[in-house]
LOROBA-701720 format. One record per atom (N, C-alpha, C, O, CB): residue in one letter; chain; x, y, z. Coordinates in pm, 1 decimal, decimal comma, padded with zeros to 6 digits. Glycine has a CB too. Layout:
# residues N
<'a'; 'A'; <X; Y; Z>> ...
//
This chain:
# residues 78
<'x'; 'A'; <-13519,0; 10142,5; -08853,1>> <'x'; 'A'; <-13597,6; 10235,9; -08774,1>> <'x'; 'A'; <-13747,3; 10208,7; -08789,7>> <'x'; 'A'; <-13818,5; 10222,7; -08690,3>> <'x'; 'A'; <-13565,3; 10379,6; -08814,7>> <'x'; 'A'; <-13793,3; 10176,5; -08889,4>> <'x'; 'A'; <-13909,9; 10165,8; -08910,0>> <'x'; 'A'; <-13946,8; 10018,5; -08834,4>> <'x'; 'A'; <-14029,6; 10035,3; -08744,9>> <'x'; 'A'; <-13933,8; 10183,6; -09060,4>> <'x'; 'A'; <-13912,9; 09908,9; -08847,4>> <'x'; 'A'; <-13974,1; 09806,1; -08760,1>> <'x'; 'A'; <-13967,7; 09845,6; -08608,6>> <'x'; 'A'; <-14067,2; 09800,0; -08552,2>> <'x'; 'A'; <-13901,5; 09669,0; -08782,1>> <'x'; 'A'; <-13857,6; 09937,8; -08493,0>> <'x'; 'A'; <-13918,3; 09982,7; -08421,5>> <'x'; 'A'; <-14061,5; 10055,0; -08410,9>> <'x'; 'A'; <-14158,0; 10010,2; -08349,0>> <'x'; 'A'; <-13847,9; 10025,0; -08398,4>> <'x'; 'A'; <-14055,9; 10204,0; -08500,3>> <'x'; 'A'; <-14207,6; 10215,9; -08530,9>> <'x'; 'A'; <-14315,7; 10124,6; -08546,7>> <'x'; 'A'; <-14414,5; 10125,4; -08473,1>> <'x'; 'A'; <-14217,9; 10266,6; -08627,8>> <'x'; 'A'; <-14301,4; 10059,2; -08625,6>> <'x'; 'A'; <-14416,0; 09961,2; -08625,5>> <'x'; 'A'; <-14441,4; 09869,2; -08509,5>> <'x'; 'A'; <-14553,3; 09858,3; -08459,4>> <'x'; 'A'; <-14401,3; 09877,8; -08735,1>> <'x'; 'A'; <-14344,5; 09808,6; -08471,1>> <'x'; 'A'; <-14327,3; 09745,0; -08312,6>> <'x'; 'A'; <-14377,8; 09827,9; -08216,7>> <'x'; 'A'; <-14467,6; 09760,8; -08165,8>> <'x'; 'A'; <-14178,1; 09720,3; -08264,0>> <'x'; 'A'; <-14372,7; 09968,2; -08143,4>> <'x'; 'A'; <-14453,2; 10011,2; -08084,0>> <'x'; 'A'; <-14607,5; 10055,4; -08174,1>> <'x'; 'A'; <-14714,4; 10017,0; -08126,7>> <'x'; 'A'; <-14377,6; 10107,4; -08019,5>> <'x'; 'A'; <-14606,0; 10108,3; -08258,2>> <'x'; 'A'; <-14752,9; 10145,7; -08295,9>> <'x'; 'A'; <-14870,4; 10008,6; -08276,9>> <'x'; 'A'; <-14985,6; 10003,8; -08233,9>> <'x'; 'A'; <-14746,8; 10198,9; -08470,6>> <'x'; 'A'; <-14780,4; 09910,8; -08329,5>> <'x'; 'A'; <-14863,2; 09801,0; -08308,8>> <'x'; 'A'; <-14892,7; 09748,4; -08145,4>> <'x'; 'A'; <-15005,7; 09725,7; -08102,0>> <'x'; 'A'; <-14795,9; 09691,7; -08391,9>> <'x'; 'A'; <-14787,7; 09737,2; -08079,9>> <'x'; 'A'; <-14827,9; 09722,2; -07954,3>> <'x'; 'A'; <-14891,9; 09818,8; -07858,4>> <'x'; 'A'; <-14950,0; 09757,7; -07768,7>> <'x'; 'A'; <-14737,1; 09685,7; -07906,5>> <'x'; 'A'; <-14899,4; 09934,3; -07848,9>> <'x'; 'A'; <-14976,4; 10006,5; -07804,4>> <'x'; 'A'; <-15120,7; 09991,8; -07890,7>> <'x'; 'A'; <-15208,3; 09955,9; -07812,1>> <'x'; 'A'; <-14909,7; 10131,7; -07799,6>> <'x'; 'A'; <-15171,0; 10007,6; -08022,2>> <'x'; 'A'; <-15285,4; 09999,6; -08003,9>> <'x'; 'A'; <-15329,3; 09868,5; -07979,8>> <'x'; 'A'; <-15445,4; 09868,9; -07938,9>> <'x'; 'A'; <-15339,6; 10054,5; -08091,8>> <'x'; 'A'; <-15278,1; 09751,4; -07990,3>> <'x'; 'A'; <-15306,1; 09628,9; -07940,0>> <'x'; 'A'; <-15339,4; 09642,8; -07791,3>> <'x'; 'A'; <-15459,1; 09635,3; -07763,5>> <'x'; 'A'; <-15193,8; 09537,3; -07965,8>> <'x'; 'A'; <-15262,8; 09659,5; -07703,1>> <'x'; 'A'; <-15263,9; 09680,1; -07531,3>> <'x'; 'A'; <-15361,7; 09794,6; -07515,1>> <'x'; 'A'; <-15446,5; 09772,4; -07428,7>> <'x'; 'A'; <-15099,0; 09727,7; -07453,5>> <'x'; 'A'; <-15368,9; 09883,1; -07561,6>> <'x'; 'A'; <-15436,9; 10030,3; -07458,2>> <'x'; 'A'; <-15594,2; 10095,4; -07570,1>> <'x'; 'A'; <-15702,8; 10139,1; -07532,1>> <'x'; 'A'; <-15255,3; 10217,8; -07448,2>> <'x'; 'A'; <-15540,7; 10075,0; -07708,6>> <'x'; 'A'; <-15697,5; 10066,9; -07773,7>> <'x'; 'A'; <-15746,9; 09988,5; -07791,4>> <'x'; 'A'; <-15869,6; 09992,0; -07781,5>> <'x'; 'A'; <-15731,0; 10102,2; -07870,4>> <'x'; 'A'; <-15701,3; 09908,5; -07816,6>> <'x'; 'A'; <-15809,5; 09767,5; -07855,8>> <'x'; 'A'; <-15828,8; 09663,3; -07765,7>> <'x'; 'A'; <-15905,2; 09567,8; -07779,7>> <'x'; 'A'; <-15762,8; 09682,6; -07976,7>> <'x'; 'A'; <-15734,6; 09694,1; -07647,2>> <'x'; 'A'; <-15783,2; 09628,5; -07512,6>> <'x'; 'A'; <-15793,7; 09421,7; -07570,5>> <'x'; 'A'; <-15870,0; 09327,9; -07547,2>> <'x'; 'A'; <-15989,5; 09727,7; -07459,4>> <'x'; 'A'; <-15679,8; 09441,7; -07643,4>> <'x'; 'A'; <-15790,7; 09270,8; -07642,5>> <'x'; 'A'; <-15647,1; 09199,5; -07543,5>> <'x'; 'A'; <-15644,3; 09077,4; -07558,9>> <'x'; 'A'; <-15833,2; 09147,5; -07884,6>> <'x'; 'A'; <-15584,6; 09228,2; -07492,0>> <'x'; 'A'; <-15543,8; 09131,8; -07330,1>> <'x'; 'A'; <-15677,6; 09128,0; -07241,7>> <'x'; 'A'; <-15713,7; 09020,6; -07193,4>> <'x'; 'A'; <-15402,3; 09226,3; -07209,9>> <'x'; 'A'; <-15746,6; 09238,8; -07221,8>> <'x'; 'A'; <-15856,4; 09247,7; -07143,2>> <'x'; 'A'; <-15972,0; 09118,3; -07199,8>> <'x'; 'A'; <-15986,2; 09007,2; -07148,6>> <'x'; 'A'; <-15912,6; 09412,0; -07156,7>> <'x'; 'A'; <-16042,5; 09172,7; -07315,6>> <'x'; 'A'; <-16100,9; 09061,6; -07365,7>> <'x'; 'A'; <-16033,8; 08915,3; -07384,4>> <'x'; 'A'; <-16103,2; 08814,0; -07393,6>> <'x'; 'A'; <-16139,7; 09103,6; -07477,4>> <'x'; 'A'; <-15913,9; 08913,8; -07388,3>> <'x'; 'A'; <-15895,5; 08774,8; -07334,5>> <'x'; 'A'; <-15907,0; 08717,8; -07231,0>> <'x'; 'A'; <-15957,6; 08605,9; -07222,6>> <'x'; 'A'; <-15812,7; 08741,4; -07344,3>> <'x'; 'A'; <-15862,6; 08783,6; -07133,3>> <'x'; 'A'; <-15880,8; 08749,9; -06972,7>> <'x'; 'A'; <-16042,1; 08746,5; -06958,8>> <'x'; 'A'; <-16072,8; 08716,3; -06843,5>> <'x'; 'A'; <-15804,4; 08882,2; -06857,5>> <'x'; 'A'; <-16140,0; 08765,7; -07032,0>> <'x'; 'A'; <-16281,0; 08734,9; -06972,5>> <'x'; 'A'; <-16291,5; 08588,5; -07049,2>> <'x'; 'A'; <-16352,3; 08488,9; -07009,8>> <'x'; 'A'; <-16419,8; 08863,2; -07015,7>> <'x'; 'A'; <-16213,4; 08605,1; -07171,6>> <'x'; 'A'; <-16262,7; 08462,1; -07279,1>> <'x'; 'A'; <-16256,7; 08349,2; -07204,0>> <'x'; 'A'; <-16325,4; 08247,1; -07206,5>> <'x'; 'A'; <-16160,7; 08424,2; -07418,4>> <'x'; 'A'; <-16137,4; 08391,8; -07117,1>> <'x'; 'A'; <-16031,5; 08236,5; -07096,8>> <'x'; 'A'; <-16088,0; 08271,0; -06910,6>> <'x'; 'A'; <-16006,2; 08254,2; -06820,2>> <'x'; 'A'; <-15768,3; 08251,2; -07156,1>> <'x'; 'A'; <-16244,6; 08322,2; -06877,5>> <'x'; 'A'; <-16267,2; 08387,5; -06737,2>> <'x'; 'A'; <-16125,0; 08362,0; -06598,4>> <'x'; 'A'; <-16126,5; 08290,5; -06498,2>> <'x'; 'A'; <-16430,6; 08303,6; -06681,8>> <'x'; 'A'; <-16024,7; 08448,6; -06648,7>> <'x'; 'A'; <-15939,4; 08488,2; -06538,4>> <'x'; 'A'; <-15958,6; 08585,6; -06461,9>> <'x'; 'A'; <-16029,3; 08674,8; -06508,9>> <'x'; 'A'; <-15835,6; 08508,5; -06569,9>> <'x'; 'A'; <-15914,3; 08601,6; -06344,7>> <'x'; 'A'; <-15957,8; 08719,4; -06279,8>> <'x'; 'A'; <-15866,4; 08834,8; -06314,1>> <'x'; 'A'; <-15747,3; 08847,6; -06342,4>> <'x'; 'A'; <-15964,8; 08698,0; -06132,5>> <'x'; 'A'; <-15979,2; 08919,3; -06298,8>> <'x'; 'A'; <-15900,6; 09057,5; -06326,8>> <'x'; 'A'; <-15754,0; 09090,2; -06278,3>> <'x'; 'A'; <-15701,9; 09180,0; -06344,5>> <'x'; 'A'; <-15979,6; 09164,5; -06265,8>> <'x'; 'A'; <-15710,1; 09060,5; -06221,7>> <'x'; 'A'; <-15522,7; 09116,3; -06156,6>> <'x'; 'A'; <-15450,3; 08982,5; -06282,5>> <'x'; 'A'; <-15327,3; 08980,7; -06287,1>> <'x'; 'A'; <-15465,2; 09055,4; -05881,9>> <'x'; 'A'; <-15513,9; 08896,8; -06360,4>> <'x'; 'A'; <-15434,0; 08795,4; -06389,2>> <'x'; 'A'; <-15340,4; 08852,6; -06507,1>> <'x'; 'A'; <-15376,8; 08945,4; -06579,3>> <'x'; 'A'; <-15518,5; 08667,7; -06423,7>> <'x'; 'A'; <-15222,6; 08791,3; -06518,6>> <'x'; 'A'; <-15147,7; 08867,4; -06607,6>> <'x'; 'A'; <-15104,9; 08793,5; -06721,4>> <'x'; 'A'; <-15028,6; 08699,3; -06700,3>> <'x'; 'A'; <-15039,5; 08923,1; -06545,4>> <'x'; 'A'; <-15148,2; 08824,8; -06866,3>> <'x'; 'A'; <-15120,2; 08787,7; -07015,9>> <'x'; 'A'; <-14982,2; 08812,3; -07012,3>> <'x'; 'A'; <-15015,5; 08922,0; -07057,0>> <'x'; 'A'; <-15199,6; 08874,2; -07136,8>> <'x'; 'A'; <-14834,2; 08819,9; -07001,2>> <'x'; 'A'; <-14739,5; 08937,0; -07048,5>> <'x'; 'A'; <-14660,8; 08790,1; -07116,0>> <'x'; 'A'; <-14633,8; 08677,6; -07073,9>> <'x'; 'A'; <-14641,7; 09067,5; -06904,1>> <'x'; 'A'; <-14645,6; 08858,6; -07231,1>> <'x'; 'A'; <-14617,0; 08975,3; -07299,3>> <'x'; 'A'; <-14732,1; 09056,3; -07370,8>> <'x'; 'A'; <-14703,2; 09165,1; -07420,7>> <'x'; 'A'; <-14522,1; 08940,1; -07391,1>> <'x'; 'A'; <-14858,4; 09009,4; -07377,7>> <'x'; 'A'; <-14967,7; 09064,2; -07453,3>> <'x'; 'A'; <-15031,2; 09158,7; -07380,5>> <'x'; 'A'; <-15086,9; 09243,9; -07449,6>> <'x'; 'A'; <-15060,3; 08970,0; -07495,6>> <'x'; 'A'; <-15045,2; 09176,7; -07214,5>> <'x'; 'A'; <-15094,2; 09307,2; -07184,6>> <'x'; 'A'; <-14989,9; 09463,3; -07122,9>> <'x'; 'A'; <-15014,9; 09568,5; -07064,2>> <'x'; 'A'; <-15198,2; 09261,2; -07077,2>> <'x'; 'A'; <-14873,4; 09397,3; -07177,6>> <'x'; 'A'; <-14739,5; 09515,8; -07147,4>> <'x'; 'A'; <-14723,7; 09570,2; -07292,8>> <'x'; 'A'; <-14723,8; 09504,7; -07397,1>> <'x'; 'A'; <-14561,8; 09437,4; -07083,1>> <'x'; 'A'; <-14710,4; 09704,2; -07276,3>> <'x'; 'A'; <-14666,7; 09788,5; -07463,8>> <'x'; 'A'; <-14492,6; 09743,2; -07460,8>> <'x'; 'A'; <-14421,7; 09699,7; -07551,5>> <'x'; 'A'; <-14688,1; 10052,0; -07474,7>> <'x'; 'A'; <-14458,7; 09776,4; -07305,7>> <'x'; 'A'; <-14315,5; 09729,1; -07339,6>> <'x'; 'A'; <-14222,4; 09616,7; -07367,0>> <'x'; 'A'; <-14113,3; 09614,2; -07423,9>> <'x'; 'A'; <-14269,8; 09758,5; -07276,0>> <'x'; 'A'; <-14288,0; 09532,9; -07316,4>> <'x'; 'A'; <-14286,6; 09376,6; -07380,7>> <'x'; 'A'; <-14311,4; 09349,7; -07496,5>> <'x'; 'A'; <-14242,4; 09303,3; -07587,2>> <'x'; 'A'; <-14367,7; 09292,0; -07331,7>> <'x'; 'A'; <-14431,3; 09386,2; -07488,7>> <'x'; 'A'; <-14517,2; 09325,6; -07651,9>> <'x'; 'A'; <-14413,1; 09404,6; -07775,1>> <'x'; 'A'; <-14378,9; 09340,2; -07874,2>> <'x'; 'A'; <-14740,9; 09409,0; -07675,2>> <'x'; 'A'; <-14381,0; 09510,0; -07760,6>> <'x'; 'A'; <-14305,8; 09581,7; -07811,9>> <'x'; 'A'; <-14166,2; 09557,0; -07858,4>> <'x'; 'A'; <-14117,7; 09566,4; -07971,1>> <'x'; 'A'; <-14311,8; 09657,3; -07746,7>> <'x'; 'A'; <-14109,0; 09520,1; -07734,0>> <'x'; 'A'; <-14006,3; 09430,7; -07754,7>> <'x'; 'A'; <-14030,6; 09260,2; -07867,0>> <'x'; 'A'; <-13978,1; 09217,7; -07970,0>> <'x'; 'A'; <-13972,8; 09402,0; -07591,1>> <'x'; 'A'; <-14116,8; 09219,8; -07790,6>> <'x'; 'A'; <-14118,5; 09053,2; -07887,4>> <'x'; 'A'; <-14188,7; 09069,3; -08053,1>> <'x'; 'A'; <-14188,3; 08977,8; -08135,5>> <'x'; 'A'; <-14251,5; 08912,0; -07784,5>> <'x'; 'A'; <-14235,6; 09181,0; -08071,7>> <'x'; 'A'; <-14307,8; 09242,3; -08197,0>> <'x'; 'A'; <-14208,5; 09294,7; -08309,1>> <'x'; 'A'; <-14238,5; 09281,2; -08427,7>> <'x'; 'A'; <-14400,8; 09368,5; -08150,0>> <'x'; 'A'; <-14095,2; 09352,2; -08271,5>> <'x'; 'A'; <-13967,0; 09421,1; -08337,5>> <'x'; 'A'; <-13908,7; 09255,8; -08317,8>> <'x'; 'A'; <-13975,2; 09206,3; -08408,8>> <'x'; 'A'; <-13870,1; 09586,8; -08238,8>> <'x'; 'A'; <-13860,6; 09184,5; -08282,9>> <'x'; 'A'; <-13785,8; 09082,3; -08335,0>> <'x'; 'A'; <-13839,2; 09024,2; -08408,9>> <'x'; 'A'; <-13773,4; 08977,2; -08501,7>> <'x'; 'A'; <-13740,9; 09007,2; -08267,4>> <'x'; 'A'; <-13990,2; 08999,1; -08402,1>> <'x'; 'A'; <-14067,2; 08930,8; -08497,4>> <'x'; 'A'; <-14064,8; 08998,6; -08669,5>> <'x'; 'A'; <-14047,7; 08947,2; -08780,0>> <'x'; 'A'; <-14218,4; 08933,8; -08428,9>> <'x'; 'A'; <-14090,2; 09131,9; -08623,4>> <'x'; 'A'; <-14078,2; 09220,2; -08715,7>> <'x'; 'A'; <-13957,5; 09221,7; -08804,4>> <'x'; 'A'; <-13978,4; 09210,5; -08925,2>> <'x'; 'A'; <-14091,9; 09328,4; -08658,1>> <'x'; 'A'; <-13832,7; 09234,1; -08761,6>> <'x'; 'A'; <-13710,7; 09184,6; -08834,8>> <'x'; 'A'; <-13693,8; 09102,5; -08946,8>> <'x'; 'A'; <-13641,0; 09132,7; -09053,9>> <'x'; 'A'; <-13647,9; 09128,2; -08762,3>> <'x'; 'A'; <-13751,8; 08977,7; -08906,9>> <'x'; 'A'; <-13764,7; 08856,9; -08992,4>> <'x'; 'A'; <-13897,3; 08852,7; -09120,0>> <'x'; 'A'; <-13929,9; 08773,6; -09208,6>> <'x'; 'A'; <-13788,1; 08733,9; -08878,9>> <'x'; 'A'; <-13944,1; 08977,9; -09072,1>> <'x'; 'A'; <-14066,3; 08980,3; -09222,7>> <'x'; 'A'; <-13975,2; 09084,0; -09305,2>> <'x'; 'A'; <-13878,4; 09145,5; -09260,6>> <'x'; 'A'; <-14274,8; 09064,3; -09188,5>> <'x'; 'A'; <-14037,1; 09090,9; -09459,3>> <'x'; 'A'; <-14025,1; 09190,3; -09554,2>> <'x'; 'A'; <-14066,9; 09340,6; -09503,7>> <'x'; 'A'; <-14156,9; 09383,6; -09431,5>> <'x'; 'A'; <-14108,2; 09146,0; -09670,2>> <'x'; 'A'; <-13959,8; 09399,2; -09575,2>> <'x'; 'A'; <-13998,1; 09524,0; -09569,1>> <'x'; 'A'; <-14110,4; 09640,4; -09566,7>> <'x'; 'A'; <-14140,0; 09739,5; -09499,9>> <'x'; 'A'; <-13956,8; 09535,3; -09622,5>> <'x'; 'A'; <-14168,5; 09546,5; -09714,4>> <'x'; 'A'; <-14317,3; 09599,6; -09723,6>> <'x'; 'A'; <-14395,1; 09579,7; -09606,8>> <'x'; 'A'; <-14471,5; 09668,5; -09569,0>> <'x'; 'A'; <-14394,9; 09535,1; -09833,4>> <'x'; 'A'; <-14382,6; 09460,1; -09538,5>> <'x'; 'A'; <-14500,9; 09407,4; -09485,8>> <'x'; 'A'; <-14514,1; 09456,2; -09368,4>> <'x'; 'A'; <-14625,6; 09467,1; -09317,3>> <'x'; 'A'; <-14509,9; 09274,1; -09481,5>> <'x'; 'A'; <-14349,5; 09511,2; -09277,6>> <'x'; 'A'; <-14305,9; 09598,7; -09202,2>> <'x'; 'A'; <-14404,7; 09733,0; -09223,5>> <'x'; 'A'; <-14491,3; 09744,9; -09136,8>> <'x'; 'A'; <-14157,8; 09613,7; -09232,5>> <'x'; 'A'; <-14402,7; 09802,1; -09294,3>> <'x'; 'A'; <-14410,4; 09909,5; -09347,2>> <'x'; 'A'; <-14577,4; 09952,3; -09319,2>> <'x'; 'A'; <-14633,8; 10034,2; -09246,7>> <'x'; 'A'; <-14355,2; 09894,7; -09495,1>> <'x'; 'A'; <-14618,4; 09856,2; -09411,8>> <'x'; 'A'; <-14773,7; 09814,0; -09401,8>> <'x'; 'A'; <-14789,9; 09823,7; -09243,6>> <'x'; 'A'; <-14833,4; 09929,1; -09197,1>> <'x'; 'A'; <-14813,8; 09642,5; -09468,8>> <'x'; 'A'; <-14759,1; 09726,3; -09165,5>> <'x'; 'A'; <-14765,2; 09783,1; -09007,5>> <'x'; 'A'; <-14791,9; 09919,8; -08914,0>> <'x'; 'A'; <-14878,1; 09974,4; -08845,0>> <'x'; 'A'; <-14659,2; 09762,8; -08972,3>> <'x'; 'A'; <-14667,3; 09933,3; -08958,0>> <'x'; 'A'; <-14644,9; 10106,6; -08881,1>> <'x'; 'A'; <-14732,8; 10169,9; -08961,2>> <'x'; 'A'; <-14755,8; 10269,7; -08892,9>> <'x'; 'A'; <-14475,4; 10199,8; -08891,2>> <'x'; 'A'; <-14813,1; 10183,6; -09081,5>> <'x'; 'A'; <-14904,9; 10259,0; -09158,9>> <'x'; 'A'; <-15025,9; 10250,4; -09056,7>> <'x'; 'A'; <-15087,9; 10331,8; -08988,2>> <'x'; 'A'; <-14932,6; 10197,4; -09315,8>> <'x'; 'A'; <-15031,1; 10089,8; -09082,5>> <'x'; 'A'; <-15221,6; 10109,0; -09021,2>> <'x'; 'A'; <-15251,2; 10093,7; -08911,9>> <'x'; 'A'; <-15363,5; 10085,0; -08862,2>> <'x'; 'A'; <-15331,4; 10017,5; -09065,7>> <'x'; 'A'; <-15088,5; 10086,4; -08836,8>> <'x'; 'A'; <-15138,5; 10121,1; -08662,5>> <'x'; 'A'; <-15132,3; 10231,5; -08622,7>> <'x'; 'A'; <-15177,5; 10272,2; -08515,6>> <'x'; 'A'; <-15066,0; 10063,3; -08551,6>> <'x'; 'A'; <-15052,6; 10317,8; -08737,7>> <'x'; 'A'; <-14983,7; 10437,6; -08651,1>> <'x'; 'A'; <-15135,6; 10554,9; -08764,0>> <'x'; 'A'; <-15155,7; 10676,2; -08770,1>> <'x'; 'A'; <-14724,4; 10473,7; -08694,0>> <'x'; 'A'; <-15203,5; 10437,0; -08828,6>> <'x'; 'A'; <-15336,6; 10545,5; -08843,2>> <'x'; 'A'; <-15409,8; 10551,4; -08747,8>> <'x'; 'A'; <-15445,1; 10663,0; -08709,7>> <'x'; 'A'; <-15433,5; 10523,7; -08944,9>> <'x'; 'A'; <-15452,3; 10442,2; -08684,2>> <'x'; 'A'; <-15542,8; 10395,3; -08575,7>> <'x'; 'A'; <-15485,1; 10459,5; -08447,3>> <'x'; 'A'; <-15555,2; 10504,2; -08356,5>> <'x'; 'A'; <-15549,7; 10229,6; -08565,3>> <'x'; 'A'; <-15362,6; 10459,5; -08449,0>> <'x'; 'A'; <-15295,6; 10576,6; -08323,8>> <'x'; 'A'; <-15335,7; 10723,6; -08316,2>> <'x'; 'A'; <-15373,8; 10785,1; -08216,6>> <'x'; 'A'; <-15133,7; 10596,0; -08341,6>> <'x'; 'A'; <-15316,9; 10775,4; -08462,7>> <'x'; 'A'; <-15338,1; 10901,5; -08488,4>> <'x'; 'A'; <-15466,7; 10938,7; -08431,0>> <'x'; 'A'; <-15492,8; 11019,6; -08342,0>> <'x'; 'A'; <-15328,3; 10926,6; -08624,0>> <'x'; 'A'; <-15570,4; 10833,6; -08526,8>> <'x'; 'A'; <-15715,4; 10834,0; -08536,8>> <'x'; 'A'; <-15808,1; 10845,8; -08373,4>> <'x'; 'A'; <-15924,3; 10883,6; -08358,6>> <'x'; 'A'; <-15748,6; 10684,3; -08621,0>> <'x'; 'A'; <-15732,1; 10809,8; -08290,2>> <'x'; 'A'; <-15781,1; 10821,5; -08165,7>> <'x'; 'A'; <-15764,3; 10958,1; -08120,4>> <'x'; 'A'; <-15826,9; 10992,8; -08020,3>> <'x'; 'A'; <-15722,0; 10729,1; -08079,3>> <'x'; 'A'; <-15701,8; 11026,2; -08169,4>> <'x'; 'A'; <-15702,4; 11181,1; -08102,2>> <'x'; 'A'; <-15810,0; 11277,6; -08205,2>> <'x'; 'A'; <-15836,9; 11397,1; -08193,2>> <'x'; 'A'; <-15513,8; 11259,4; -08105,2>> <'x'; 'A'; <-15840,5; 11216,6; -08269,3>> <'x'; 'A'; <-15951,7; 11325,2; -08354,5>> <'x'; 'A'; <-16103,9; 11220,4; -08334,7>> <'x'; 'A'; <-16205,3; 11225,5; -08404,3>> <'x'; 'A'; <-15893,1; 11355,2; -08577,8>> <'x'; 'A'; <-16080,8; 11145,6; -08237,3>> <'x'; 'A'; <-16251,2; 11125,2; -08230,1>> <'x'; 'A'; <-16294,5; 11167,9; -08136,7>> <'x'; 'A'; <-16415,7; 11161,4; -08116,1>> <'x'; 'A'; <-16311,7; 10999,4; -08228,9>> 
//
């Protein structure tokens, strides 16, 4: 259960706070409609993040869902 958690916490603030599909698409100057996916979808990224996730340690899992799902939290109290 927990590498799901961490698999979305991480992909949502990756895609929608920290916007860096966006900042890539200027790095690599694509036009705006151009599409990163799996890196600018939560549900993708989400998906390929939990399989990845599987294959690490527990801890390191864990560690994940902590400091994304602070940075998740952390956006509703600023």
């Amino acid at each position: 259960m927990i590498i799901v958690l961490a698999a979305v916490l991480f992909s949502f603030y990756f895609v929608k706070i920290a916007i860096i599909p966006n900042k890539a698409k200027q790095l690599f100057k694509l036009h705006p409609g151009a599409r990163l996916k799996p890196f600018d979808c939560v549900t993708c990224l989400s998906v390929w993040s939990a399989a990845g996730f599987y294959f690490l340690p527990a801890e390191i899992t864990l560690f994940i869902a902590i400091i994304f799902g602070a940075g998740f939290i952390g956006t509703f109290f600023k």
